[in-house]
N, C-alpha and C positions, 0 to 999 in steps of 0.2 A: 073658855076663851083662849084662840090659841096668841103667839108672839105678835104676829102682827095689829091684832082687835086693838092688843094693851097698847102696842103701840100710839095706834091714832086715838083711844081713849088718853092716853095719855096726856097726847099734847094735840086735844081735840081744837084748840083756838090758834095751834104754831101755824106760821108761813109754812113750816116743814112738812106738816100734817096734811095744809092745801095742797102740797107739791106733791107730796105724796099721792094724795086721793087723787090728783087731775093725773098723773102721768099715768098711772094703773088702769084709771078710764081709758086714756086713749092709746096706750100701748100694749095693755095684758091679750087681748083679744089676734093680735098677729106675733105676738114672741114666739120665738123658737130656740128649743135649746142649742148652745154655742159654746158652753165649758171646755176653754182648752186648758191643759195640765201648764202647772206652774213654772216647773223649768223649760217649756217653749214658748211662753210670754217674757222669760228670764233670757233665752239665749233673740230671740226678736228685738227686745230694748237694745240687748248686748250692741245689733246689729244698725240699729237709729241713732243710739246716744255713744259719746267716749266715754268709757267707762275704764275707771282706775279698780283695780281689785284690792279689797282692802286687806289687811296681813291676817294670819289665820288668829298670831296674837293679840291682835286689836281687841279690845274691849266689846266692839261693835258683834261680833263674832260669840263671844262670850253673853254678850246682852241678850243674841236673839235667842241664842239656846236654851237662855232661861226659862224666856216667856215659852216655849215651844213646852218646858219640862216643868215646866207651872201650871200650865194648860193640859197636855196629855200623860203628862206620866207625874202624877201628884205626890204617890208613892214615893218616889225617887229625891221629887223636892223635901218631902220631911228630913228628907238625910243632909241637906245640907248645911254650912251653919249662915247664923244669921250676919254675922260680919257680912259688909255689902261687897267688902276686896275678898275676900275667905271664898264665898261662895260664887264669884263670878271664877275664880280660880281652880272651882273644884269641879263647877257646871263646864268649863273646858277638856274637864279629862271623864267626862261622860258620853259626850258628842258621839266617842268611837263605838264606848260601848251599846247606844242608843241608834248604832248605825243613823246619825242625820247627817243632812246634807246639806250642808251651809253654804251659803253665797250676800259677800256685801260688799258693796262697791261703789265708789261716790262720783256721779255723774260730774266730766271737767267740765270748765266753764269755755268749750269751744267748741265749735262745728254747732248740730241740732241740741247739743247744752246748751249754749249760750243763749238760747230762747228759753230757755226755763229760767235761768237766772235772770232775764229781763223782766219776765211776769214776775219773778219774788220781789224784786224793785219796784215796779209802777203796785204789786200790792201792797208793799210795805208804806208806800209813800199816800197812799189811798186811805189806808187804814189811820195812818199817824199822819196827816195833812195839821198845817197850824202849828204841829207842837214843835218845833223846830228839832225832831232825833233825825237822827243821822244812819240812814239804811247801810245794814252792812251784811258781808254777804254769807250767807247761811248754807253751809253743805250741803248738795241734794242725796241722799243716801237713799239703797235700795238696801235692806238685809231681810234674808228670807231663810226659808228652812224649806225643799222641796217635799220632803215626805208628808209632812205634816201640813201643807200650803199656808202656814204662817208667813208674812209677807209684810212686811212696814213698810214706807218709802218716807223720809223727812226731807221737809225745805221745801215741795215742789206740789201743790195740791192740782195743778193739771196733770205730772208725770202720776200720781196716785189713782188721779179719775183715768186714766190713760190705760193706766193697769190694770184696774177694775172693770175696765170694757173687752183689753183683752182676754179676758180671765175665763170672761162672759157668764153665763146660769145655767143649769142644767136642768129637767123638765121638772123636776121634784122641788127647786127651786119657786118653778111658775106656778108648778100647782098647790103649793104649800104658801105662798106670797112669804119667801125666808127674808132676812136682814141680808141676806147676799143679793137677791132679787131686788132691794129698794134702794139699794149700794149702789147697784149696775145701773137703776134706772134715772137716777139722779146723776151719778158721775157722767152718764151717754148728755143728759138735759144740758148739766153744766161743761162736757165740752162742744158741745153744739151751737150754746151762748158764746163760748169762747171762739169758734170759728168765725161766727158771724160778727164780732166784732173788730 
């Protein structure tokens, strides 16, 4: 049973599961691969959204590198210590050695930003309707690692689906039905929903 089967066995009765199974019917049959490399989906936002670069010392920086040497080079993680300051401090003087390629940068809240921070608002208000909280506004962050195509974005789940479609699949994707493939085909659904609304 390969990732995908477990998948929809898993959550054989989720909306997720339906979403899943309906988009595959009516999409898998004309995909084509479209995999473009991360740092020309990185310099394209660059060129849509304002984008603040965040300092090489930021924490944010230090964050993503972890996950990138938590994920591929595991080795490396045993050596770090477990203090949470200690080892963001020591996964910064690795970056170099590990030749990666860091980028993080927090979309401002003007020009084609400002649309992202108005959807974090009508969702937060959507989400929390009745309970009287008070929306406030949450950082849109891109932090990525290019070698490795590790890539988070917070605050912004359209600029995420955005990214995910630029990113697009590659055949091995299609014909393997991967978690990248169901990624792509849901983020495409749900900004489609969003246009037409």
């Amino acid at each position: 049973m390969d990732y995908f089967d477990m998948l929809i066995q898993q959550r054989i009765d989720s909306e997720t599961a339906d979403l899943v199974d309906a988009l595959l019917e009516q999409e898998l049959p004309s995909l084509q691969p479209c995999d473009c490399p991360l740092h020309t989906v990185l310099s394209q936002l660059a060129e849509k959204y304002p984008l603040t670069i965040l300092p090489k010392e930021s924490t944010h920086y230090a964050q993503t590198a972890l996950a990138v040497i938590e994920s591929d080079f595991p080795e490396d993680a045993d050596y770090l210590p477990h203090d949470w300051e200690e080892r963001l401090e020591q996964t910064l003087g690795l970056t170099e050695t590990l030749h990666m390629q860091l980028f993080c940068a927090e979309v401002r809240d003007e020009g084609a930003g400002h649309a992202l921070y108005e959807q974090q608002r009508i969702q937060y208000e959507q989400r929390t309707a009745g309970s009287g909280q008070v929306w406030r506004r949450m950082p849109v962050r891109i932090c990525a690692e290019t070698n490795s195509g590790y890539c988070l974005v917070t605050g912004s789940e359209p600029l995420r689906e955005e990214l995910l479609v630029m990113r697009g699949i590659s055949q091995d994707d299609i014909d393997h039905k991967t978690p990248t493939l169901i990624a792509y085909l849901r983020a495409r659904h749900a900004l489609r929903d969003l246009l037409e609304k």
